[in-house]
PyMOL CGO cylinders between C-alpha atoms (Angstrom):
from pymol import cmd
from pymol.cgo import CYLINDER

trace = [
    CYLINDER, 47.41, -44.94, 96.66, 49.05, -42.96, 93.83, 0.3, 1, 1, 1, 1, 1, 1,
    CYLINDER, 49.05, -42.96, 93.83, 52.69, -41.79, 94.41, 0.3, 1, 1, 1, 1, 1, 1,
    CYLINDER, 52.69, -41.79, 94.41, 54.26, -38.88, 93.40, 0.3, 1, 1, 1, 1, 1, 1,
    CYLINDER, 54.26, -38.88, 93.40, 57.45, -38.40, 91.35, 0.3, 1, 1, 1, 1, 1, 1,
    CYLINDER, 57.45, -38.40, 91.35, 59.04, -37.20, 94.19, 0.3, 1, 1, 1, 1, 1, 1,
    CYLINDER, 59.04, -37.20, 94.19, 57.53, -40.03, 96.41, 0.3, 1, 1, 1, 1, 1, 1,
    CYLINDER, 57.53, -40.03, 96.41, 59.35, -42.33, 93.68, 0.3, 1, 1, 1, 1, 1, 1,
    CYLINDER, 59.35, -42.33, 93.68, 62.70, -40.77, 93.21, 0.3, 1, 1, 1, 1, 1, 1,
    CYLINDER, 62.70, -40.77, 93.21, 63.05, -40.48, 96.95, 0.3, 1, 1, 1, 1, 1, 1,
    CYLINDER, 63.05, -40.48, 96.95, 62.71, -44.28, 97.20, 0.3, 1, 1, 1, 1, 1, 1,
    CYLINDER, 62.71, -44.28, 97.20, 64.91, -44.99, 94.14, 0.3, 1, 1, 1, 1, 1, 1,
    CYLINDER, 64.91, -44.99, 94.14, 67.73, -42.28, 95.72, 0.3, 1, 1, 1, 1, 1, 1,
    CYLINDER, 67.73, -42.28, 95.72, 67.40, -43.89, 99.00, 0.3, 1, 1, 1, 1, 1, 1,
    CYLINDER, 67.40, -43.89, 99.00, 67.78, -47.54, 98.13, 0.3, 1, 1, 1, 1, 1, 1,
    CYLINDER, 67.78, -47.54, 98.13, 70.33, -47.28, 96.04, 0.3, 1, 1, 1, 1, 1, 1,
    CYLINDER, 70.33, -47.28, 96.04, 73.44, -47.44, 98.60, 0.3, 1, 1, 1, 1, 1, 1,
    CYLINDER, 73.44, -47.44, 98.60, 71.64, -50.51, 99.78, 0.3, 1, 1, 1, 1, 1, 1,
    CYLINDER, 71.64, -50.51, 99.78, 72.00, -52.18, 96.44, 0.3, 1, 1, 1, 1, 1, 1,
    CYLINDER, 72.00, -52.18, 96.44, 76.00, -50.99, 96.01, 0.3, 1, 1, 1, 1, 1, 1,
    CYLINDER, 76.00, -50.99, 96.01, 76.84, -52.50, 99.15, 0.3, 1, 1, 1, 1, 1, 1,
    CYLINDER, 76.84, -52.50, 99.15, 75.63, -55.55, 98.24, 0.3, 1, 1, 1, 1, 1, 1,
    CYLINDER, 75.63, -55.55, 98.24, 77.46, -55.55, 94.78, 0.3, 1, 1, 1, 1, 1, 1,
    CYLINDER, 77.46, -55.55, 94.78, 80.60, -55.79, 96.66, 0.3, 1, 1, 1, 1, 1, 1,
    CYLINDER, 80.60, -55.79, 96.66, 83.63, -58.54, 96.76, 0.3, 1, 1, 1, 1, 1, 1,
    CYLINDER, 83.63, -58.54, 96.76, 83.36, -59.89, 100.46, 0.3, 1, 1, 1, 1, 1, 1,
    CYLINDER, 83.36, -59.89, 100.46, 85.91, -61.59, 101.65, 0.3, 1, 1, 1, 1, 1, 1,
    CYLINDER, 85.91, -61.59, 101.65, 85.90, -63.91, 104.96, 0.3, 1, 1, 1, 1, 1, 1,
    CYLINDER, 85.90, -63.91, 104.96, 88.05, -63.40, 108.51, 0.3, 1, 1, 1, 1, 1, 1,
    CYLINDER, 88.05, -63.40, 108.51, 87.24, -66.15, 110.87, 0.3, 1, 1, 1, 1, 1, 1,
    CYLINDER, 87.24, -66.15, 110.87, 89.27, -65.40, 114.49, 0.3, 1, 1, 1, 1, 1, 1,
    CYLINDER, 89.27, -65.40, 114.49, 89.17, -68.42, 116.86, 0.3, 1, 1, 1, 1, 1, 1,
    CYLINDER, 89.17, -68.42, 116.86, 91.20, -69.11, 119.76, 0.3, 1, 1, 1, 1, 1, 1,
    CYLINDER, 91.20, -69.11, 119.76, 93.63, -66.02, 119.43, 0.3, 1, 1, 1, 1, 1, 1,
    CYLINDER, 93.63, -66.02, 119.43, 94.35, -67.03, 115.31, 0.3, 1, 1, 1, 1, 1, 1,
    CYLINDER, 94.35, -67.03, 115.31, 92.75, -65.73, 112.56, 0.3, 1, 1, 1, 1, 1, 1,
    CYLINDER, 92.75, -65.73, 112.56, 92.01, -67.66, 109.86, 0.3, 1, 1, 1, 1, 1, 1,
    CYLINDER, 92.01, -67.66, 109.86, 93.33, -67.37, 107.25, 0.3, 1, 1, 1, 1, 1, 1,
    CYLINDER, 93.33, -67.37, 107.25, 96.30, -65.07, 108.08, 0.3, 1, 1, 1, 1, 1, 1,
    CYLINDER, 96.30, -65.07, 108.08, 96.84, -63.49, 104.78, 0.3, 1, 1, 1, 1, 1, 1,
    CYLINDER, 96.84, -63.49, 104.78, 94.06, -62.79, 102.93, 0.3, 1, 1, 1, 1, 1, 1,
    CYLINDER, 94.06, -62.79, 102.93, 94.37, -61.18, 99.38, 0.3, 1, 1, 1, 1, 1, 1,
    CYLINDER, 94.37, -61.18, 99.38, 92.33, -58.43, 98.07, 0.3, 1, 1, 1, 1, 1, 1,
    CYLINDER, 92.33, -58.43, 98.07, 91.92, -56.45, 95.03, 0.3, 1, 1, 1, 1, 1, 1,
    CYLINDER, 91.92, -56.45, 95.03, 93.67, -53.16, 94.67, 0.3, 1, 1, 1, 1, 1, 1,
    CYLINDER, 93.67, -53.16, 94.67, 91.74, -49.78, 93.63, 0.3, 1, 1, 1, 1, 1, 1,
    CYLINDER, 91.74, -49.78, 93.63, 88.08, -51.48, 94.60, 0.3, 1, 1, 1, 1, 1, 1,
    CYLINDER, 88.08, -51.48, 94.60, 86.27, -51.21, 97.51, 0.3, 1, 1, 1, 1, 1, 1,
    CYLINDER, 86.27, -51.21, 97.51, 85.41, -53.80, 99.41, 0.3, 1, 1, 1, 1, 1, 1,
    CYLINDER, 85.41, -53.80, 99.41, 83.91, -55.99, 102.58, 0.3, 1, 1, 1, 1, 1, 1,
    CYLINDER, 83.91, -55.99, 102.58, 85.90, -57.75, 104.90, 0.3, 1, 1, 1, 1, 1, 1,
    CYLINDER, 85.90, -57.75, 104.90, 83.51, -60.49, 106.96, 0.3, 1, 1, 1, 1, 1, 1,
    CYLINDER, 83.51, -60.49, 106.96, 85.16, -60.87, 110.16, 0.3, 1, 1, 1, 1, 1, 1,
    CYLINDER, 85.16, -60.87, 110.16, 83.79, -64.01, 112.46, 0.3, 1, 1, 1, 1, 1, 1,
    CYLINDER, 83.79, -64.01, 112.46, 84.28, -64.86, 116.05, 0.3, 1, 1, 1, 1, 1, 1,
    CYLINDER, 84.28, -64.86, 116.05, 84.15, -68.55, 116.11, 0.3, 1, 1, 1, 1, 1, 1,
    CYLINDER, 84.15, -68.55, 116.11, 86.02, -68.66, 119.70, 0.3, 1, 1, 1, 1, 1, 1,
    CYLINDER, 86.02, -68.66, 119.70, 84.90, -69.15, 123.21, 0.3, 1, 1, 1, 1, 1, 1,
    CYLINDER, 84.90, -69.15, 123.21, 85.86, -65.30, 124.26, 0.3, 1, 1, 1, 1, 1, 1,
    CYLINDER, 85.86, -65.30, 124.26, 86.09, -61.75, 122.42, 0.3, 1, 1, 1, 1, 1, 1,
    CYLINDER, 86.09, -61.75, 122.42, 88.77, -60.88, 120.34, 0.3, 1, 1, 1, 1, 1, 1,
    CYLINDER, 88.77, -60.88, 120.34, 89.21, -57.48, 118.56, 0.3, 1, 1, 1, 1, 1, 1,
    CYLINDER, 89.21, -57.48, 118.56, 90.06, -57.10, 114.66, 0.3, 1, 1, 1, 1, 1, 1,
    CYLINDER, 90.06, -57.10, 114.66, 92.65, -53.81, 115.03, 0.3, 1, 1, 1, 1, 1, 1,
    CYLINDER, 92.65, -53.81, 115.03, 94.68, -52.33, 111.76, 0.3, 1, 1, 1, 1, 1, 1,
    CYLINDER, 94.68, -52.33, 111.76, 97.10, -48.86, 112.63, 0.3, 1, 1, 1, 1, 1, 1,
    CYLINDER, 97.10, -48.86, 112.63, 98.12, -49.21, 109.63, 0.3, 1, 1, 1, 1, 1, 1,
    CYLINDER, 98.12, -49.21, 109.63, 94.10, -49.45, 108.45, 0.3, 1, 1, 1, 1, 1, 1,
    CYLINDER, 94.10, -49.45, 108.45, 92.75, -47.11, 111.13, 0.3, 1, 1, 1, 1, 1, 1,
    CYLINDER, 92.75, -47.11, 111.13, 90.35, -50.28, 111.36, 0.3, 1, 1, 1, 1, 1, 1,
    CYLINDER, 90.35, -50.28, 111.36, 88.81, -51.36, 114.71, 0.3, 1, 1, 1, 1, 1, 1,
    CYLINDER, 88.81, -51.36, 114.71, 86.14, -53.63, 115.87, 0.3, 1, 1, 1, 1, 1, 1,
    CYLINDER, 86.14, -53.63, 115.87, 85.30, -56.00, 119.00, 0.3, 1, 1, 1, 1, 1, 1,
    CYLINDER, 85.30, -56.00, 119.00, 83.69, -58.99, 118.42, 0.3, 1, 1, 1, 1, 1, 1,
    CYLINDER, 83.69, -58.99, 118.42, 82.28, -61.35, 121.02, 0.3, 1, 1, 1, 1, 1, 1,
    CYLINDER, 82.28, -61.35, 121.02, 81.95, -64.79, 121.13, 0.3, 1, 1, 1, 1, 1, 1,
    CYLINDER, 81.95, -64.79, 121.13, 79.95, -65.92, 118.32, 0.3, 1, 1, 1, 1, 1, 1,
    CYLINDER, 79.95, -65.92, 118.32, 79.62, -62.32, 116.34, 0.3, 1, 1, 1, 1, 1, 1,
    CYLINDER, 79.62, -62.32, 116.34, 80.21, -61.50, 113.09, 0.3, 1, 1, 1, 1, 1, 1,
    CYLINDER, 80.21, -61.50, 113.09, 80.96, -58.22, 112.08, 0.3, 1, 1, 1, 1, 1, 1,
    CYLINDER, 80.96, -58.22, 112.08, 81.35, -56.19, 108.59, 0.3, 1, 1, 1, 1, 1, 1,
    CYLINDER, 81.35, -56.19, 108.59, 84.13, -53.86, 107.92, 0.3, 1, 1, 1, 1, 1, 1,
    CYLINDER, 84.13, -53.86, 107.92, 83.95, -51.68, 104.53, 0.3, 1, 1, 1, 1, 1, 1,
    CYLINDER, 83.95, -51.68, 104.53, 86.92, -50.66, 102.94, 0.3, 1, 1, 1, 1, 1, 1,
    CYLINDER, 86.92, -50.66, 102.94, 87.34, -47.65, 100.57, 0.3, 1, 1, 1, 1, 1, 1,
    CYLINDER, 87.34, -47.65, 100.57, 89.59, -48.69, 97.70, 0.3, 1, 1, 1, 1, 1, 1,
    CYLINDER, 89.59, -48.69, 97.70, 93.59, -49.36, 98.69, 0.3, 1, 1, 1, 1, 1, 1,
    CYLINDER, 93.59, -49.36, 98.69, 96.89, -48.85, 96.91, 0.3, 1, 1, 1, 1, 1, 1,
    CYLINDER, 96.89, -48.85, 96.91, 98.86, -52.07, 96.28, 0.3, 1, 1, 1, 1, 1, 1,
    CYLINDER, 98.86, -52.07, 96.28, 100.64, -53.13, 99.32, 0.3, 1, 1, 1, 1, 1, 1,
    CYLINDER, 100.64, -53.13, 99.32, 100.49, -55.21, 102.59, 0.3, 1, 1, 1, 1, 1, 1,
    CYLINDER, 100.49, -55.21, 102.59, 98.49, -54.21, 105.76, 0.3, 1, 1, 1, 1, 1, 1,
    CYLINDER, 98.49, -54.21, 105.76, 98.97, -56.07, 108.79, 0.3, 1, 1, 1, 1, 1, 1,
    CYLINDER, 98.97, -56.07, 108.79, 96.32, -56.59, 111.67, 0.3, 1, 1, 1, 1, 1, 1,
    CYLINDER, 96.32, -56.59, 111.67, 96.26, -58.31, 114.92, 0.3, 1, 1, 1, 1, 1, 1,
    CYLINDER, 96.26, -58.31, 114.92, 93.42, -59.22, 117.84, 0.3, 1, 1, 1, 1, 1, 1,
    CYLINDER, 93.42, -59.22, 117.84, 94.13, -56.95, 120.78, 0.3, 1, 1, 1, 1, 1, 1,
    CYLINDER, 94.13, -56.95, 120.78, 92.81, -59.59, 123.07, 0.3, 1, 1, 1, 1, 1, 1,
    CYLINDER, 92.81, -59.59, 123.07, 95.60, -62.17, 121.56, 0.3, 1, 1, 1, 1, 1, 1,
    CYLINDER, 95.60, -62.17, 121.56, 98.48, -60.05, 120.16, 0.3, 1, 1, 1, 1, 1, 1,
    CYLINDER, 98.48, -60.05, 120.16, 101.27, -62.57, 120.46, 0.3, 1, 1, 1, 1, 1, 1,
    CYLINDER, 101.27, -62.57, 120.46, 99.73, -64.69, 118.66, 0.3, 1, 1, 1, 1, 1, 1,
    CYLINDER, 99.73, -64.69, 118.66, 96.38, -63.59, 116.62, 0.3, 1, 1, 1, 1, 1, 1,
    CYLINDER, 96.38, -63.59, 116.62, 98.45, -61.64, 113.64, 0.3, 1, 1, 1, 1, 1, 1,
    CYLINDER, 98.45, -61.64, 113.64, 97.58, -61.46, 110.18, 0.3, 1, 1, 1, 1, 1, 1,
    CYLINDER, 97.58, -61.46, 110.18, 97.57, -59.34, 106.99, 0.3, 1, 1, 1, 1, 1, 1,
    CYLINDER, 97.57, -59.34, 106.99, 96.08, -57.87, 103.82, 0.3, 1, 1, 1, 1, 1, 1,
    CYLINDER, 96.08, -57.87, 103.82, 97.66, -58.34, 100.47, 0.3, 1, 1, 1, 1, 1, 1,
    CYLINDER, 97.66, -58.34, 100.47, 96.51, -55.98, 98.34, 0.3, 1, 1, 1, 1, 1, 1,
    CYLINDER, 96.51, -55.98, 98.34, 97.21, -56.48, 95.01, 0.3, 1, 1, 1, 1, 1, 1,
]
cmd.load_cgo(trace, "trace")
């Protein structure tokens, strides 16, 4: 079977978000037991990135940012991916709804 330009440059166009997102930095969240792990994480400033956000607990927790506009529930056992447009230099704090006494952390960005 012979394909066409077109055929070609519509596969080319439509992988290539696939192969950015897997160019970039991913950094690891692990939640367990109403702490995440670690509790300050530090990522790079003006570069988009993926936070890798684990639920190694018996029960659900939820990542939440305000300060991020970043939500996601994670049951027992799931890992979810959160991308992240490039950031100005700062710190962002998060918590787990489920756990908000105690499941706190934050993002250096730097």
């Amino acid at each position: 079977m012979k394909l066409s330009h077109l055929s070609v440059a519509a596969v080319l166009f439509l992988s290539a978000p696939l192969a950015f997102a897997a160019d970039l930095p991913t950094f690891q969240l692990t939640v367990k037991d109403g702490y995440f792990y670690p509790e300050t994480l530090e990522v790079p400033a003006g570069q988009k990135f993926r936070l890798a956000i684990q639920n190694a607990g018996s029960g659900p927790e939820e990542f939440e940012s305000l300060e991020l506009s970043k939500e996601t529930v994670l049951a027992a056992g799931v890992t979810r991916t959160l991308v992240f447009a490039p950031m100005k230099s700062g710190v962002y704090k998060f918590f787990g709804e489920f756990h908000p006494d105690t499941a706190k952390g934050q993002l250096i960005v730097k």
